[in-house]
Each structure stands twice: as C-alpha cells, then as structure tokens.
PDB file of N, CA, C and O in Angstrom:
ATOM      1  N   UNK A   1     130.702 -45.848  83.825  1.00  0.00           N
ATOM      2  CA  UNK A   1     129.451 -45.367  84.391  1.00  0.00           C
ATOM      3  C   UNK A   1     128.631 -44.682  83.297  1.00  0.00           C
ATOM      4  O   UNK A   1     129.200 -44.006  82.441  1.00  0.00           O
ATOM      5  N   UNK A   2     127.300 -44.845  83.310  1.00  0.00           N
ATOM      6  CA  UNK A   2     126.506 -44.317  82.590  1.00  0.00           C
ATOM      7  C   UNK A   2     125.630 -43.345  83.591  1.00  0.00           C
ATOM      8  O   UNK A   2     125.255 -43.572  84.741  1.00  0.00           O
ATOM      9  N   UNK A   3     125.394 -41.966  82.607  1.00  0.00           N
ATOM     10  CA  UNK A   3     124.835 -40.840  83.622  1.00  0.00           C
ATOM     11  C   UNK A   3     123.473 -41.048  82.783  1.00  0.00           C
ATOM     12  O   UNK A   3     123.354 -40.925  81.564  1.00  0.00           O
ATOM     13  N   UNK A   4     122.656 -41.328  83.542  1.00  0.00           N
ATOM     14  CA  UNK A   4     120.725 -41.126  83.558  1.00  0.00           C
ATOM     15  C   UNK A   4     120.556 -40.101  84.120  1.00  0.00           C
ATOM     16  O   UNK A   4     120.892 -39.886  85.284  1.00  0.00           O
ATOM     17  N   UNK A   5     119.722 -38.905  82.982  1.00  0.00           N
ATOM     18  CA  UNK A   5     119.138 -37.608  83.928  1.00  0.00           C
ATOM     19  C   UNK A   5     117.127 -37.720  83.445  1.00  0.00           C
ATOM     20  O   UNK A   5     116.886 -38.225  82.349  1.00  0.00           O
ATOM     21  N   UNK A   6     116.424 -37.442  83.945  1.00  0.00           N
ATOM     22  CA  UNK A   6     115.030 -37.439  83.595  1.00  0.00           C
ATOM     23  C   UNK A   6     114.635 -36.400  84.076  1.00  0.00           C
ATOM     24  O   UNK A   6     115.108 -36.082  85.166  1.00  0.00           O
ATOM     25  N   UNK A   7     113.697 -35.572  83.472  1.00  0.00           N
ATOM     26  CA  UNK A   7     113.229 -34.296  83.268  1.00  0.00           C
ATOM     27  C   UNK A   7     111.835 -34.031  83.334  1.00  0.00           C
ATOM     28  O   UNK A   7     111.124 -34.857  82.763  1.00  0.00           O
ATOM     29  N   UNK A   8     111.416 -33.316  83.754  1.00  0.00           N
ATOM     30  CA  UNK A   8     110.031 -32.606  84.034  1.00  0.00           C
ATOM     31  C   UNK A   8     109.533 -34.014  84.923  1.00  0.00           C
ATOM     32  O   UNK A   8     110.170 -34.710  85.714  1.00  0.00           O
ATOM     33  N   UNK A   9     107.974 -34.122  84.386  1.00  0.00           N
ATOM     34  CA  UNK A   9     107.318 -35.191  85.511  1.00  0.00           C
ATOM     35  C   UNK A   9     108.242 -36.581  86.117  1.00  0.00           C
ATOM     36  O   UNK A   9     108.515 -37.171  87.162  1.00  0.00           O
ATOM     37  N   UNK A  10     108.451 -36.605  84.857  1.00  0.00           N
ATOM     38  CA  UNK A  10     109.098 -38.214  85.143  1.00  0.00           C
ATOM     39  C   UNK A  10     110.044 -37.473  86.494  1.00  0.00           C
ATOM     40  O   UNK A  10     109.556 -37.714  87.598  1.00  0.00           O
ATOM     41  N   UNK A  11     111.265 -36.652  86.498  1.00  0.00           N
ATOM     42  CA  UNK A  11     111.897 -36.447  87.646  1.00  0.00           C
ATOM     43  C   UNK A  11     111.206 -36.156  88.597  1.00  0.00           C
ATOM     44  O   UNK A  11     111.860 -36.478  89.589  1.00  0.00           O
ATOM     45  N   UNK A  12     109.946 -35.594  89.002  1.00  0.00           N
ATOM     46  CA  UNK A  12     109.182 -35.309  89.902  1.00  0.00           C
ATOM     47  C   UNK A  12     108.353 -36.907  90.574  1.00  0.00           C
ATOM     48  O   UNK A  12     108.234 -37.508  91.642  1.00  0.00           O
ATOM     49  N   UNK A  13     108.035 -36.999  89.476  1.00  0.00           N
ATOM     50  CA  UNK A  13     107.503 -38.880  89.876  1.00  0.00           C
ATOM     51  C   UNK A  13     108.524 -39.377  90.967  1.00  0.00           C
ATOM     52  O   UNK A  13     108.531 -39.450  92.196  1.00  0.00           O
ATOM     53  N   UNK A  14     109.335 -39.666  89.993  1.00  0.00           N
ATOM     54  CA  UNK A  14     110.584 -40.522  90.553  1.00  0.00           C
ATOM     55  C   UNK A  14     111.601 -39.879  91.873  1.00  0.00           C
ATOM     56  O   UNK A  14     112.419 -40.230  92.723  1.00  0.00           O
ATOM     57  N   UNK A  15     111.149 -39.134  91.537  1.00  0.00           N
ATOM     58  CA  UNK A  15     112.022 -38.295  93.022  1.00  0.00           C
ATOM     59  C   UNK A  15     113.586 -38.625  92.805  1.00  0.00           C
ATOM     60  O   UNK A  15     114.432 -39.189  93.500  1.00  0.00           O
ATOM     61  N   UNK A  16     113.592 -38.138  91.772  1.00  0.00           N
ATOM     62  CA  UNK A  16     115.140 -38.592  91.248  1.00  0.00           C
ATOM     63  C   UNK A  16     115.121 -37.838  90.082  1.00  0.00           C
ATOM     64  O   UNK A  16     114.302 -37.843  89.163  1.00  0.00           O
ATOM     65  N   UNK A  17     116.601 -36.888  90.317  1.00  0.00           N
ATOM     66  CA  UNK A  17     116.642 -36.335  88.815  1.00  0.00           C
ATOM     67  C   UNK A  17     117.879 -36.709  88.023  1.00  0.00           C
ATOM     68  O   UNK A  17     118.075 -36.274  86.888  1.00  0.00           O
ATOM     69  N   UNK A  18     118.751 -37.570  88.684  1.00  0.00           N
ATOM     70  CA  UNK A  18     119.733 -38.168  87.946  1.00  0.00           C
ATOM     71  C   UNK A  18     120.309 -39.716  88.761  1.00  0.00           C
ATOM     72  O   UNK A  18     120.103 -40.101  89.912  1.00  0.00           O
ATOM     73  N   UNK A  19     120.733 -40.067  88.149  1.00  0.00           N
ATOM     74  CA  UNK A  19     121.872 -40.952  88.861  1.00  0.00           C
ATOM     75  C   UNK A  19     122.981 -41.592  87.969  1.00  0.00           C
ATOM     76  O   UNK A  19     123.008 -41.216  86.797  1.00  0.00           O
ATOM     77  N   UNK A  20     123.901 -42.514  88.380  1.00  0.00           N
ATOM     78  CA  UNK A  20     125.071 -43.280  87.896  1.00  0.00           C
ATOM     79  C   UNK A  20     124.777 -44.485  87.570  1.00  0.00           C
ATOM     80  O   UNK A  20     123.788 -44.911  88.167  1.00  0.00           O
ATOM     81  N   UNK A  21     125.110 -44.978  87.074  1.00  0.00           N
ATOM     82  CA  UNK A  21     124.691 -46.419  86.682  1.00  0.00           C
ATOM     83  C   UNK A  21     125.985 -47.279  86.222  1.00  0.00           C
ATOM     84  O   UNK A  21     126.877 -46.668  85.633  1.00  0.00           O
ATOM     85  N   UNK A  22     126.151 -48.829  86.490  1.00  0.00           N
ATOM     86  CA  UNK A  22     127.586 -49.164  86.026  1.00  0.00           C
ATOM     87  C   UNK A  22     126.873 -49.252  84.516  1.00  0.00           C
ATOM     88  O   UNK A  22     125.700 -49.216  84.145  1.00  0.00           O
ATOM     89  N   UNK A  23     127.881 -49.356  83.974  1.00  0.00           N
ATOM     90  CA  UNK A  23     127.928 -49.894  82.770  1.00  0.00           C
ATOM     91  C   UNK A  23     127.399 -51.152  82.690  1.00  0.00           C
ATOM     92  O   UNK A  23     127.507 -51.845  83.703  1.00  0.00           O
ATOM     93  N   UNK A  24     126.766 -51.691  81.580  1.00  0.00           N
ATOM     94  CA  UNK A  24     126.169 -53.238  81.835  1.00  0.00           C
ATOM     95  C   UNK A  24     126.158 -53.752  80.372  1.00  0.00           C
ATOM     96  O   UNK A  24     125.267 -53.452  79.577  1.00  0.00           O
ATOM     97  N   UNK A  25     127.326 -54.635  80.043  1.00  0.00           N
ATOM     98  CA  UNK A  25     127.318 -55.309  78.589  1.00  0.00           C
ATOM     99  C   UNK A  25     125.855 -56.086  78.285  1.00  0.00           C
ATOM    100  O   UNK A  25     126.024 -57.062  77.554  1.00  0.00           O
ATOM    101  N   UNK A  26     124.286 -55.840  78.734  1.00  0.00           N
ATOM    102  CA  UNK A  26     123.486 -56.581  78.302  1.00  0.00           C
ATOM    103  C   UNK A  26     122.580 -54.975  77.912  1.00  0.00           C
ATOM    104  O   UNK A  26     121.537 -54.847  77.271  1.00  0.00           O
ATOM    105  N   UNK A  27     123.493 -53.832  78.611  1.00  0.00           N
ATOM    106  CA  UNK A  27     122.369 -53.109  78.015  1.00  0.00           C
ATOM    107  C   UNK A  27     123.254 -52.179  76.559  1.00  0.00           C
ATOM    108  O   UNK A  27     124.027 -51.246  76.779  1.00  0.00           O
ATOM    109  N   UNK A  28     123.049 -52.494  75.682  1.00  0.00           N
ATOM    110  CA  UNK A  28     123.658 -51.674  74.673  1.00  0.00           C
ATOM    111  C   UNK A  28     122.392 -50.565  73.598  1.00  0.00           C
ATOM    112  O   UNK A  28     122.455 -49.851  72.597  1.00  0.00           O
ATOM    113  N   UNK A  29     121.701 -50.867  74.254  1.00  0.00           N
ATOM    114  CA  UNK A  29     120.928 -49.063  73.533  1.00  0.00           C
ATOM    115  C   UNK A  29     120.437 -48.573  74.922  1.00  0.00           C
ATOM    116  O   UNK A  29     120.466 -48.954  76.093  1.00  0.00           O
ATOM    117  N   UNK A  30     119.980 -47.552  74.201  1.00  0.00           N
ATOM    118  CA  UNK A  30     118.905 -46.911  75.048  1.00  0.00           C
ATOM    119  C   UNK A  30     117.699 -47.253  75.173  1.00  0.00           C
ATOM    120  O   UNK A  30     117.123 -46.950  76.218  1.00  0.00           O
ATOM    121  N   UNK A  31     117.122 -47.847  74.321  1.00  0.00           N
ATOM    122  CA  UNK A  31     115.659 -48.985  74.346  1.00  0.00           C
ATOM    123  C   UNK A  31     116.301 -49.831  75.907  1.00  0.00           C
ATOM    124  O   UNK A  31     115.800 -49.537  76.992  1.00  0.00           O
ATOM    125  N   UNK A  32     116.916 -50.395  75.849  1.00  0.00           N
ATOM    126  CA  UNK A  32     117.663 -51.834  76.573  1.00  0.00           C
ATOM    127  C   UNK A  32     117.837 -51.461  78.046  1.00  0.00           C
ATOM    128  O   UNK A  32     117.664 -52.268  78.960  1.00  0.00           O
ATOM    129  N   UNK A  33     118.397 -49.434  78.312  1.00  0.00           N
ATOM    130  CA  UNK A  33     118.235 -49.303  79.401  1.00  0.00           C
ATOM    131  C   UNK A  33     116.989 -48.868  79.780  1.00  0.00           C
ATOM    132  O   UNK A  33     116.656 -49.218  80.913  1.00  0.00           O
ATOM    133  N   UNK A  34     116.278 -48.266  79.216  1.00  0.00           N
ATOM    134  CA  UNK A  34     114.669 -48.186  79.379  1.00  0.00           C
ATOM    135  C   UNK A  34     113.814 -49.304  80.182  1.00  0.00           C
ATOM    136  O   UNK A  34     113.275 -49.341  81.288  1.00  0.00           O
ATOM    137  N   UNK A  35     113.931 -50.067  79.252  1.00  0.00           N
ATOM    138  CA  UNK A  35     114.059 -51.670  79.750  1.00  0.00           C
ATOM    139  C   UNK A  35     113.911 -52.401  81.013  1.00  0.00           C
ATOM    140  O   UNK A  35     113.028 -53.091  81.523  1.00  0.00           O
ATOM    141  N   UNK A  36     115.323 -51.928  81.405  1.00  0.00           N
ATOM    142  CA  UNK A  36     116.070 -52.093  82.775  1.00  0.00           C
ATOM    143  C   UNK A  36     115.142 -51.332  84.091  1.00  0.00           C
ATOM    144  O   UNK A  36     114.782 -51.789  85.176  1.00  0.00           O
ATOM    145  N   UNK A  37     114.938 -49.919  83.428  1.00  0.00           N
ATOM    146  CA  UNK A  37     114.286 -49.092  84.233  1.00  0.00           C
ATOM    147  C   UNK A  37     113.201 -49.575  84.478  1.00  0.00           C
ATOM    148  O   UNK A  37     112.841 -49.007  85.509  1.00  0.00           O
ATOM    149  N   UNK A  38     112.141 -50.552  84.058  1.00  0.00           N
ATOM    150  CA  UNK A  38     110.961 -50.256  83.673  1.00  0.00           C
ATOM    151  C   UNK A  38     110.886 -51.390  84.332  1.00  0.00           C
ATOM    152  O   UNK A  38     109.697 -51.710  84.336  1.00  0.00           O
ATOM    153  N   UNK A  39     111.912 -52.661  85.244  1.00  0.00           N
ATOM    154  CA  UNK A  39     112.016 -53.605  85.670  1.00  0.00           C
ATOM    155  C   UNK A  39     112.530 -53.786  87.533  1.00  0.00           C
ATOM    156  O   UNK A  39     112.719 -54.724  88.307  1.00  0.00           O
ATOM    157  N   UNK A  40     112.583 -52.434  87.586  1.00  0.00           N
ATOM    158  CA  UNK A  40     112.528 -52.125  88.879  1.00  0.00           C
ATOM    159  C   UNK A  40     111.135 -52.104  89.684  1.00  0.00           C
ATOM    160  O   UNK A  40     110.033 -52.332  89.187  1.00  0.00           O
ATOM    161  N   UNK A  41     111.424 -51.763  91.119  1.00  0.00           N
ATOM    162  CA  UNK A  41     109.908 -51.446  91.865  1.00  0.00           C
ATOM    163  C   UNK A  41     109.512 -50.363  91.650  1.00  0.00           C
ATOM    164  O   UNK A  41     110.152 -49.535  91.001  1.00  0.00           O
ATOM    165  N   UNK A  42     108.244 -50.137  92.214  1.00  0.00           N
ATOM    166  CA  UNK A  42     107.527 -48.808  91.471  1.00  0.00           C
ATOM    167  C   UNK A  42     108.287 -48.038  92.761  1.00  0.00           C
ATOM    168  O   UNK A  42     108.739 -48.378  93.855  1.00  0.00           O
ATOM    169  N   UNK A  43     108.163 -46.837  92.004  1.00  0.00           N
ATOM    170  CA  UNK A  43     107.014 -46.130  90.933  1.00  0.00           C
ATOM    171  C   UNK A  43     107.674 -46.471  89.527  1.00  0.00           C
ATOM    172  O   UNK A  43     106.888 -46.543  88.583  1.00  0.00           O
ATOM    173  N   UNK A  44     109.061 -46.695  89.265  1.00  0.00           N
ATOM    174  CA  UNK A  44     109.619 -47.452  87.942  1.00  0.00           C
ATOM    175  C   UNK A  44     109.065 -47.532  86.883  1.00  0.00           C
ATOM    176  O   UNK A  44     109.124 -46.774  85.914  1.00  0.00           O
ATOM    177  N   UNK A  45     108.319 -48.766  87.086  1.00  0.00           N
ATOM    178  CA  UNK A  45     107.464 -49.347  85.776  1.00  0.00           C
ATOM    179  C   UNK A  45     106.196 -48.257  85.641  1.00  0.00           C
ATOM    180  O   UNK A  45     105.763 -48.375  84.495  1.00  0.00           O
ATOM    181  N   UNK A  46     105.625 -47.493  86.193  1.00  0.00           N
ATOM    182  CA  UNK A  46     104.365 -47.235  86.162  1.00  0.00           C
ATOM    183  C   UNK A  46     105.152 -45.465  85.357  1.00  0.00           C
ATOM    184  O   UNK A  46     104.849 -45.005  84.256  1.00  0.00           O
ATOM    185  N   UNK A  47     106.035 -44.929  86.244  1.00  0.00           N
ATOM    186  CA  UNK A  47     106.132 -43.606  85.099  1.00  0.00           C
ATOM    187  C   UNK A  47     107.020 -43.959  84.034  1.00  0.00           C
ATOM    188  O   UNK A  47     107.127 -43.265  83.023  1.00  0.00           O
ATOM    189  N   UNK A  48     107.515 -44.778  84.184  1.00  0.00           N
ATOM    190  CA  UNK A  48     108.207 -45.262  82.670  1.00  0.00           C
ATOM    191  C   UNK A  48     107.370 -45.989  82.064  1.00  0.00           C
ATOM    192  O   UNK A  48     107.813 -46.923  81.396  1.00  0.00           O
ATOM    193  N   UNK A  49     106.329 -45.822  82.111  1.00  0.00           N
ATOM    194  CA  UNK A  49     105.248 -46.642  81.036  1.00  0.00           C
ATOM    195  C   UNK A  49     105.533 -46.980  79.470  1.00  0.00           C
ATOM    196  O   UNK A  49     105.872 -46.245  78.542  1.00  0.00           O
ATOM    197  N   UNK A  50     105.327 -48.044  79.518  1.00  0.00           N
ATOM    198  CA  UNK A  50     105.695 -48.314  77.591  1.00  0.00           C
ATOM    199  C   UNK A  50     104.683 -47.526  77.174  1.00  0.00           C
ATOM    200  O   UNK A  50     105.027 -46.747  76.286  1.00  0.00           O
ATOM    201  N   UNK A  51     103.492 -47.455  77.526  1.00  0.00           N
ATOM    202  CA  UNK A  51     102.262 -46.818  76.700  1.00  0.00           C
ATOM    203  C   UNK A  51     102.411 -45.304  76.423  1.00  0.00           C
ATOM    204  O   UNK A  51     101.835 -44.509  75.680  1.00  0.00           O
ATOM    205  N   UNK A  52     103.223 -45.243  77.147  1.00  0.00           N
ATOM    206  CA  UNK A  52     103.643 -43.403  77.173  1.00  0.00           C
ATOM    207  C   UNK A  52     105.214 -42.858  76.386  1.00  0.00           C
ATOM    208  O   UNK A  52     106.410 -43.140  76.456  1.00  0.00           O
ATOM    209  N   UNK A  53     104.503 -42.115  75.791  1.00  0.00           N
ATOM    210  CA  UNK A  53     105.451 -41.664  75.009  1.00  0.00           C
ATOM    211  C   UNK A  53     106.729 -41.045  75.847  1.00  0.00           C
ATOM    212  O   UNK A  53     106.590 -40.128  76.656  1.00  0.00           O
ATOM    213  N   UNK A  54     107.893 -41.621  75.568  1.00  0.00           N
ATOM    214  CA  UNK A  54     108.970 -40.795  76.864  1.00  0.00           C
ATOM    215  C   UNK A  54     110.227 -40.537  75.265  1.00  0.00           C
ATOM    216  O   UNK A  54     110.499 -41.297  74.335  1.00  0.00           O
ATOM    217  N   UNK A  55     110.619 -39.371  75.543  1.00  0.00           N
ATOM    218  CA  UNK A  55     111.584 -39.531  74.526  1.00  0.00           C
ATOM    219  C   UNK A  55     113.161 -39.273  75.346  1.00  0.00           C
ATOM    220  O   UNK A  55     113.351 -38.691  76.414  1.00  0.00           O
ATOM    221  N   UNK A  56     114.216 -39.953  74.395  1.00  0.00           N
ATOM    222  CA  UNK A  56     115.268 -40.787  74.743  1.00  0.00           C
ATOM    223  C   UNK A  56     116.531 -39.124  73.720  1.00  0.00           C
ATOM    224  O   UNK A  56     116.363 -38.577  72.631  1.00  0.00           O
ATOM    225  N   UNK A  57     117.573 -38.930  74.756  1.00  0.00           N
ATOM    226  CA  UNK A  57     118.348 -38.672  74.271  1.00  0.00           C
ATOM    227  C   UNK A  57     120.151 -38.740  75.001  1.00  0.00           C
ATOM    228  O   UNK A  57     120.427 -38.400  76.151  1.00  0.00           O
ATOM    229  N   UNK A  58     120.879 -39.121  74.249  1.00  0.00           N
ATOM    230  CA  UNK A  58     122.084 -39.604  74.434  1.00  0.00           C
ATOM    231  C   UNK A  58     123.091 -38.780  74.017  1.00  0.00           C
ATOM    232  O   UNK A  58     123.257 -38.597  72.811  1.00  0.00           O
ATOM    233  N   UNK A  59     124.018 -38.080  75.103  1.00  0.00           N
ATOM    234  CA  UNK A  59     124.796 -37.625  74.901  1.00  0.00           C
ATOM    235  C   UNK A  59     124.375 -36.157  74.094  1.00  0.00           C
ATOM    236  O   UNK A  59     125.080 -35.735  73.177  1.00  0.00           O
ATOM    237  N   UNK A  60     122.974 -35.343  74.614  1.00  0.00           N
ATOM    238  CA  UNK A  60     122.385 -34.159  74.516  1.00  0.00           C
ATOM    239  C   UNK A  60     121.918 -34.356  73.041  1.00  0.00           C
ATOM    240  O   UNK A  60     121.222 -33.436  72.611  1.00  0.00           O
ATOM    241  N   UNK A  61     122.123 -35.183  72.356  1.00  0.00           N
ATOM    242  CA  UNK A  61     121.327 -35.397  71.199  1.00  0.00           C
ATOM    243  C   UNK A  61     119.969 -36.324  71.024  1.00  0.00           C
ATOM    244  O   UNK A  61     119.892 -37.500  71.378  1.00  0.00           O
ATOM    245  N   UNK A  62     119.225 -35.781  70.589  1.00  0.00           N
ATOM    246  CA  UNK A  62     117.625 -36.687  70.742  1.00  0.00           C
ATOM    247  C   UNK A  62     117.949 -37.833  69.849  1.00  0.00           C
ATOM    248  O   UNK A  62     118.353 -37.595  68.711  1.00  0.00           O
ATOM    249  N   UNK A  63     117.788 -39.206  70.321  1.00  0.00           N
ATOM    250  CA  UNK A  63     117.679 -40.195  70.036  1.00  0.00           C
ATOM    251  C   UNK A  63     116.416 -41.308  69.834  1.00  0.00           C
ATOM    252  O   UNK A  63     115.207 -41.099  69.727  1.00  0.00           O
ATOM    253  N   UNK A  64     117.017 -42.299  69.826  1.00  0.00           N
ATOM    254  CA  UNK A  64     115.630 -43.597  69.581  1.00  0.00           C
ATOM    255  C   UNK A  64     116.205 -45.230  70.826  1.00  0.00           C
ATOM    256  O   UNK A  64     116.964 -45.532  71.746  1.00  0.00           O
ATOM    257  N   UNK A  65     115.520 -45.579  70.236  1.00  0.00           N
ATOM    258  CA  UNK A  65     115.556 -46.726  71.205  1.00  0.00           C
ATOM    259  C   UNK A  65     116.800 -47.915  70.532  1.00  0.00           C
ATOM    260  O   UNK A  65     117.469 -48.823  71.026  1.00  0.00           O
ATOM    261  N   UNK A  66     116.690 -47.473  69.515  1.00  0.00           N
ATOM    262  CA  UNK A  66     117.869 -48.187  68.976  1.00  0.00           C
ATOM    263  C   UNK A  66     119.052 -47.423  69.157  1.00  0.00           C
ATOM    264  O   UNK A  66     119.974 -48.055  68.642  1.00  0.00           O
ATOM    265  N   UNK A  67     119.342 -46.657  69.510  1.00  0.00           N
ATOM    266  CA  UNK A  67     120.689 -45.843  69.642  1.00  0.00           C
ATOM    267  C   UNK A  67     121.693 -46.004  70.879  1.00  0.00           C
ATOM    268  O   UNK A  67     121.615 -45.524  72.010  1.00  0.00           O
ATOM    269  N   UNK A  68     122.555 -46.742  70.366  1.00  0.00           N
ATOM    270  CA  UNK A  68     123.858 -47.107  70.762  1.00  0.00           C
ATOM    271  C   UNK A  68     124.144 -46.723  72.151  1.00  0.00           C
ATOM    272  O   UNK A  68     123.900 -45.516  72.132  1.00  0.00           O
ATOM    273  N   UNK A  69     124.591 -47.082  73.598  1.00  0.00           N
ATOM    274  CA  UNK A  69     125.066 -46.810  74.523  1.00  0.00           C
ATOM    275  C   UNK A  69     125.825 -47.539  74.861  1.00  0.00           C
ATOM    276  O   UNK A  69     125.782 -48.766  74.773  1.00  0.00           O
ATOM    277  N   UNK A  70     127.248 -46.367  75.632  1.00  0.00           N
ATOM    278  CA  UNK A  70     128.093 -47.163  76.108  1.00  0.00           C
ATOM    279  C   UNK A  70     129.345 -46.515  77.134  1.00  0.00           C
ATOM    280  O   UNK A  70     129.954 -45.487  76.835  1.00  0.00           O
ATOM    281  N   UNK A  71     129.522 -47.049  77.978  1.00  0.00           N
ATOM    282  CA  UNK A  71     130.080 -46.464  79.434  1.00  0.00           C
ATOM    283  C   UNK A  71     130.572 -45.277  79.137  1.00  0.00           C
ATOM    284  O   UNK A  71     131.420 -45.152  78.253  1.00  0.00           O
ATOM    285  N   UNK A  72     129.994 -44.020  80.000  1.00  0.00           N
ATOM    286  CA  UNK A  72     131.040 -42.686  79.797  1.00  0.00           C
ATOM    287  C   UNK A  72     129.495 -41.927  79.099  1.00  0.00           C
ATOM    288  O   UNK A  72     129.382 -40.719  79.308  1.00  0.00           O
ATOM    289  N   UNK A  73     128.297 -42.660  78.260  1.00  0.00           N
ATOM    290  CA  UNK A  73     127.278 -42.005  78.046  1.00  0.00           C
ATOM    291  C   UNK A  73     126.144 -41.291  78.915  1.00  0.00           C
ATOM    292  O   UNK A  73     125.630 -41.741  79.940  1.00  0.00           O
ATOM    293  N   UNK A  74     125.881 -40.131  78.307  1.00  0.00           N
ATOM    294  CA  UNK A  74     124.617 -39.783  79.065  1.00  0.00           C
ATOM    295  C   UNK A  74     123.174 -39.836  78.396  1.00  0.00           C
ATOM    296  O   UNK A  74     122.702 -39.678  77.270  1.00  0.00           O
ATOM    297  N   UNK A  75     122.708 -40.148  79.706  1.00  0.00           N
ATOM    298  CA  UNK A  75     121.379 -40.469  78.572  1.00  0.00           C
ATOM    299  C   UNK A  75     120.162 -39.809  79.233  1.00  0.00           C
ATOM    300  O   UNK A  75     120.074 -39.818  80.460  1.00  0.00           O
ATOM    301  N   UNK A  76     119.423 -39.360  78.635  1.00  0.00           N
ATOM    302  CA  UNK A  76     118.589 -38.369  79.337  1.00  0.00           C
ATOM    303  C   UNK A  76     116.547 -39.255  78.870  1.00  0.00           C
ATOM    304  O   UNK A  76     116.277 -40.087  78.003  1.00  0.00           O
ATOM    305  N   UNK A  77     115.856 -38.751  79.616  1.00  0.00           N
ATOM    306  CA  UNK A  77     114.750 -39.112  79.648  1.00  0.00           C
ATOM    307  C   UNK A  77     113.729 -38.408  79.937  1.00  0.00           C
ATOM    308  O   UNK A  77     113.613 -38.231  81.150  1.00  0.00           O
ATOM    309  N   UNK A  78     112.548 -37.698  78.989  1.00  0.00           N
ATOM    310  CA  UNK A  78     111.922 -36.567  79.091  1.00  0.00           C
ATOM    311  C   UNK A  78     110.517 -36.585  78.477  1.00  0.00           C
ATOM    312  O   UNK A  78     110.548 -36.861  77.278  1.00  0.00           O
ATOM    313  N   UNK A  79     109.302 -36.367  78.974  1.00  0.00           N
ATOM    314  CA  UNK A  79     108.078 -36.593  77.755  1.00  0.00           C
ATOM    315  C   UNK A  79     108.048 -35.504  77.330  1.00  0.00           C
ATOM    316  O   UNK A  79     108.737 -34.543  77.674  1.00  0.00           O
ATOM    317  N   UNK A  80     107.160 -35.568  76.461  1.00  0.00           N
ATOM    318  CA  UNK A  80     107.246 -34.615  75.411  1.00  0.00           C
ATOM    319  C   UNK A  80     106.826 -33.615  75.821  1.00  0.00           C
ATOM    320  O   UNK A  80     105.955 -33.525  76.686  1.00  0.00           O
ATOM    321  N   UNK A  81     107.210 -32.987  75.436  1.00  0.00           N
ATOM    322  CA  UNK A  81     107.033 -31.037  75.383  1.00  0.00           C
ATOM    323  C   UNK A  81     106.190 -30.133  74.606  1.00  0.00           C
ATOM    324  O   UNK A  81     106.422 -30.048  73.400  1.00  0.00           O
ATOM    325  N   UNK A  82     105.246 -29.446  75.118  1.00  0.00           N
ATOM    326  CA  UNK A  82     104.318 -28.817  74.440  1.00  0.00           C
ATOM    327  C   UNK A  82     104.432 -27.080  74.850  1.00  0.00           C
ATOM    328  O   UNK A  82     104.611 -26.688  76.004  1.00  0.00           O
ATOM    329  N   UNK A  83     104.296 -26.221  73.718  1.00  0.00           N
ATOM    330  CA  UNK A  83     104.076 -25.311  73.777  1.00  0.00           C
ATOM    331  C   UNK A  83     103.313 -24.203  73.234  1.00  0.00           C
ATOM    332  O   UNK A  83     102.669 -24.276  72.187  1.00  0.00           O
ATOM    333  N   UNK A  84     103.407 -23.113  74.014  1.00  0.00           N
ATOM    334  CA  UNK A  84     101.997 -22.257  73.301  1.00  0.00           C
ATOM    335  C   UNK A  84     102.494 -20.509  73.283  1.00  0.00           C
ATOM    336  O   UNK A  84     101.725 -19.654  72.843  1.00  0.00           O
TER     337      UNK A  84
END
C-alpha cells in the first residue's frame, strides 16, 4: 500500500486528506502517481492541475517527479507555501 496525504487547498478541494492506495507496478515515481491522480473524475484533474505548481514529497522528504516510489511509501502533496 502506498499512503497519499495532500495538504492545505488541495485537501480542502478534494475533500480528502489522505488515503491508501495498492501498490501499482506501472506507477514507479511520484510524477507517475500524480498522473494517475490527475486521471480520475473531478474535482481530480482540475485541483491537480499540471499548470499548477503542486510540490511532491516522499517519505517526509521533498521530492520531484522523478523520485522513486514503492509499496510501504508515503507520498504527500502540497502547493506551495508562502510566508510573511
């Protein structure tokens, strides 16, 4: 199982702040499950927008879209953060 958590809007969008996921030998990064996400019904594709910057981190470390996933990972999903 792979643990997906998403943070600030995106979890508010989605009305979802985590879930389980099986494992899936076609998705091996985190780009790939992005992907996946972004191939569902909405609201899906629309707050996971490619045009929007969402940043990717795996296993509490900030990552990229190329970075490695694989059953037992967590992967988190968050836009960016601004402060003042």
């Amino acid at each position: 199982m792979i643990k997906v958590l998403y943070f600030s809007r995106l979890k508010e969008a989605l009305g979802c702040g985590e879930e389980k996921l099986a494992a899936d030998e076609a998705i091996k990064t985190a780009g790939d499950l992005l992907a996946s996400l972004r191939k569902r019904v909405e609201p899906w594709p629309t707050v996971l927008n490619a045009e929007e910057l969402i940043l990717i981190a795996v296993n509490q470390e900030i990552a990229t879209p190329d970075t490695a996933v694989a059953d037992g990972d967590e992967i988190a999903f968050f836009p960016p953060v601004t402060g003042g």
